[in-house]
C-alpha atoms as one frame of an Amber mdcrd trajectory, in Angstrom:
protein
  33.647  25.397  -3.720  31.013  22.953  -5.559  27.862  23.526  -5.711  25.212
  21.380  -4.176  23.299  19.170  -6.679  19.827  17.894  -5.777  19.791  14.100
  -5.648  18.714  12.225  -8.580  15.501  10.945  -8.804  16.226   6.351  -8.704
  13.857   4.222 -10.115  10.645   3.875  -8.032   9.301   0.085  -9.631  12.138
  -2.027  -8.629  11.602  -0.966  -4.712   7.391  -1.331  -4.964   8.308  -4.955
  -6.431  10.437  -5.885  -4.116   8.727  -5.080  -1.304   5.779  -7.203  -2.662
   8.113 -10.198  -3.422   8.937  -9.745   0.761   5.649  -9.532   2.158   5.231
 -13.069   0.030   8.128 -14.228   1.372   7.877 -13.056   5.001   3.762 -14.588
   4.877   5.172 -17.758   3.508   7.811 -18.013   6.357   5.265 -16.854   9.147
   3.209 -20.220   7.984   5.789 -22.439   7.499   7.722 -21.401  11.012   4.316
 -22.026  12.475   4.398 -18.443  14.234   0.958 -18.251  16.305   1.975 -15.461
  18.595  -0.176 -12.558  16.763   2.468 -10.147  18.351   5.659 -11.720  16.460
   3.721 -12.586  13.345   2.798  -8.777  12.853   6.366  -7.628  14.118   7.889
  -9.711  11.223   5.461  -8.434   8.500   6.222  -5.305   9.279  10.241  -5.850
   8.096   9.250  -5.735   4.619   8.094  -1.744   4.893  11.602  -1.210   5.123
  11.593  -1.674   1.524   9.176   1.045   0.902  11.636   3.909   2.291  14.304
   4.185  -0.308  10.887   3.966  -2.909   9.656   7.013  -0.997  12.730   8.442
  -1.243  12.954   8.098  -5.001   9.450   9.675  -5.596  10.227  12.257  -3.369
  13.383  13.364  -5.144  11.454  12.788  -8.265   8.610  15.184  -7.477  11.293
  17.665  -6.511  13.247  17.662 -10.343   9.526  18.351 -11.351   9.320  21.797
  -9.360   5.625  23.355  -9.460   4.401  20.358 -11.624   5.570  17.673  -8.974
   3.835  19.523  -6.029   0.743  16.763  -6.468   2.648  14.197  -5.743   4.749
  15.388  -2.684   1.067  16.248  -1.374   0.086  12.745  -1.868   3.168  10.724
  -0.747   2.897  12.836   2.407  -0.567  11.641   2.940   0.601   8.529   2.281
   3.551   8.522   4.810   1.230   9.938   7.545  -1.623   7.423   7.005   1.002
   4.520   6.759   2.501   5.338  10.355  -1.251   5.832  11.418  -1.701   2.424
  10.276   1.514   0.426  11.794   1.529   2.258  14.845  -2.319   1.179  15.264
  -1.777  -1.940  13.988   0.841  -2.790  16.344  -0.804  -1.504  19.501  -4.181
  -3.141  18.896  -2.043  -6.955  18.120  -0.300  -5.865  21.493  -3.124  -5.002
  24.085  -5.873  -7.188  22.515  -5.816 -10.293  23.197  -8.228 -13.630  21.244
 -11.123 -14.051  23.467 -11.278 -10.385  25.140 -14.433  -8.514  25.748 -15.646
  -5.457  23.860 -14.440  -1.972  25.181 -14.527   1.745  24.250 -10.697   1.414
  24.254 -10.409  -2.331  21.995 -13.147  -0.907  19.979 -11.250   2.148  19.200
  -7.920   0.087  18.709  -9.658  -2.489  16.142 -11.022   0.597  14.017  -7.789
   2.587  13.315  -6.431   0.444  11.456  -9.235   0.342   9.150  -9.566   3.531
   9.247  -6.127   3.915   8.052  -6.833   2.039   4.961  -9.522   3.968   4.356
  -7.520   7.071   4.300  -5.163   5.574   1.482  -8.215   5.361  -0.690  -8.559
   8.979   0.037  -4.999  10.417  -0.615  -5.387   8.789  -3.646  -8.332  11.170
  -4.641  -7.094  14.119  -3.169  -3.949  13.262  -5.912  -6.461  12.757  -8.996
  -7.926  16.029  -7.849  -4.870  17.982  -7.200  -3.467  16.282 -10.230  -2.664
  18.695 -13.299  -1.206  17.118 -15.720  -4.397  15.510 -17.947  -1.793  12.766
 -19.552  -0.201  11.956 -15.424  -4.331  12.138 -14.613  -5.424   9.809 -17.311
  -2.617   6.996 -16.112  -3.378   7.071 -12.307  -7.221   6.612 -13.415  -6.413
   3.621 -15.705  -3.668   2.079 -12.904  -6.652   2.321  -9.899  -9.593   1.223
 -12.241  -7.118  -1.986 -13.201  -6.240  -2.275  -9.952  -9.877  -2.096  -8.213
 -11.216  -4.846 -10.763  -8.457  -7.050  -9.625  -9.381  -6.821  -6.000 -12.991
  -6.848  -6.898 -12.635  -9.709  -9.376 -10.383 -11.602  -6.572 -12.702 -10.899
  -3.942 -16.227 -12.596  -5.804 -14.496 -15.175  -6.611 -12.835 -16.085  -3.298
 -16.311 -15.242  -2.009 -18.071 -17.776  -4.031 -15.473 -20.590  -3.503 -15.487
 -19.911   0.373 -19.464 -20.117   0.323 -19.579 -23.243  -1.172 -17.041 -24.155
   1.468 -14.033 -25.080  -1.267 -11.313 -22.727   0.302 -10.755 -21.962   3.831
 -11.875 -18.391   5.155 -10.039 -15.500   4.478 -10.211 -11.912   6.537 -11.390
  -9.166   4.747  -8.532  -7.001   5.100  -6.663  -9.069   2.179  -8.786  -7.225
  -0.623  -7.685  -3.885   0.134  -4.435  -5.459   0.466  -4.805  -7.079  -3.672
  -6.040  -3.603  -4.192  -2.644  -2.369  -3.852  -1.016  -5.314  -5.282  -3.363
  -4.092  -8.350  -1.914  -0.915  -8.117   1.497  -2.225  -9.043  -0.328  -4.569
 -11.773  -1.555  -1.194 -13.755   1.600   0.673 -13.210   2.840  -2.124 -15.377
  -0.171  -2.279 -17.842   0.245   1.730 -18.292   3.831   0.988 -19.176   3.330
  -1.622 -21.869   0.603   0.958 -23.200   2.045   3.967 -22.883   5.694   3.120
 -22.306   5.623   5.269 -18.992   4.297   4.164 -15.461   3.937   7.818 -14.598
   5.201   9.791 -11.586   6.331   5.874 -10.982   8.434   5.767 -13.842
């Protein structure tokens, strides 16, 4: 009788990519379809998070080969999985029941805030992982990937700001920096490869 293997660890990049590469796409067909129903436009957003399963997958199996060294990071990526359903589930109820126009309540308060809320807890995940983290070398490259990525959305973020103030670009919603934040994420996964010819626990 065979034995049973564990499952290889796949590559963790290609999925992060294209999931980014869909969210662009999806936001570009939202605007070009003309979707105004807040409902469908955050239903269709959400199709691109598919992509982000087999990537979890991946990491998972990844952190597994590791044994006692890879316990950090299936900490973290189940943060990560319980904040991200905190944050689509939330999201999705609060497009749902509020509607544009509606008056202030306990309840569409409480629905607006989760989702923030949610983001916020990504932030923190992330420094439970430096924390937890071991390794000094697997320490050192999540520092440099959030410090590249928090000067992009930072850097993005003044000078939107600026250009919006002097009324040269339409308004955008807050929410998008976090949002470049984790686009910057994926930017210094790349930078620490072209450094140090390793992304990581995203190698």
């Amino acid at each position: 009788m065979a034995n049973s293997e564990t499952r290889p660890a796949g590559r963790i990049w290609p999925w992060f990519i294209a999931f980014l590469v869909a969210m662009l796409a999806m936001g570009v067909v939202i605007d070009m379809a003309d979707i105004q129903n807040r409902l469908h436009a955050t239903a269709l957003m959400l199709v691109p998070i598919l992509l982000l399963v087999p990537m979890v997958r991946n990491a998972m199996a990844r952190a597994a080969s590791r044994g006692e060294a890879g316990n950090a990071q299936r900490a973290y990526l189940a943060r990560m999985a319980v904040v991200s359903l905190a944050y689509l589930g939330s999201l999705f109820l609060a497009e749902h029941i509020i509607e544009d126009g509606d008056a202030m309540t306990p309840l569409t308060l409480a629905l607006a805030l989760v989702p923030g809320i949610a983001v916020a807890g990504y932030f923190w995940a992330i420094g439970r992982y430096l924390v937890e983290l071991k390794d000094e070398f697997l320490k050192m490259l999540m520092v440099r990937q959030t410090l590249i990525a928090t000067a992009i959305a930072f850097s993005l973020a003044s000078i939107y700001g600026f250009l919006e103030n002097f009324e040269f670009v339409p308004h955008l919603d807050a929410y998008w920096w976090p949002i470049s934040f984790f686009f910057g994420l994926g930017v210094g996964a790349i930078a620490n490869y072209f450094r140090y010819g390793t992304t990581g626990d995203c190698a």
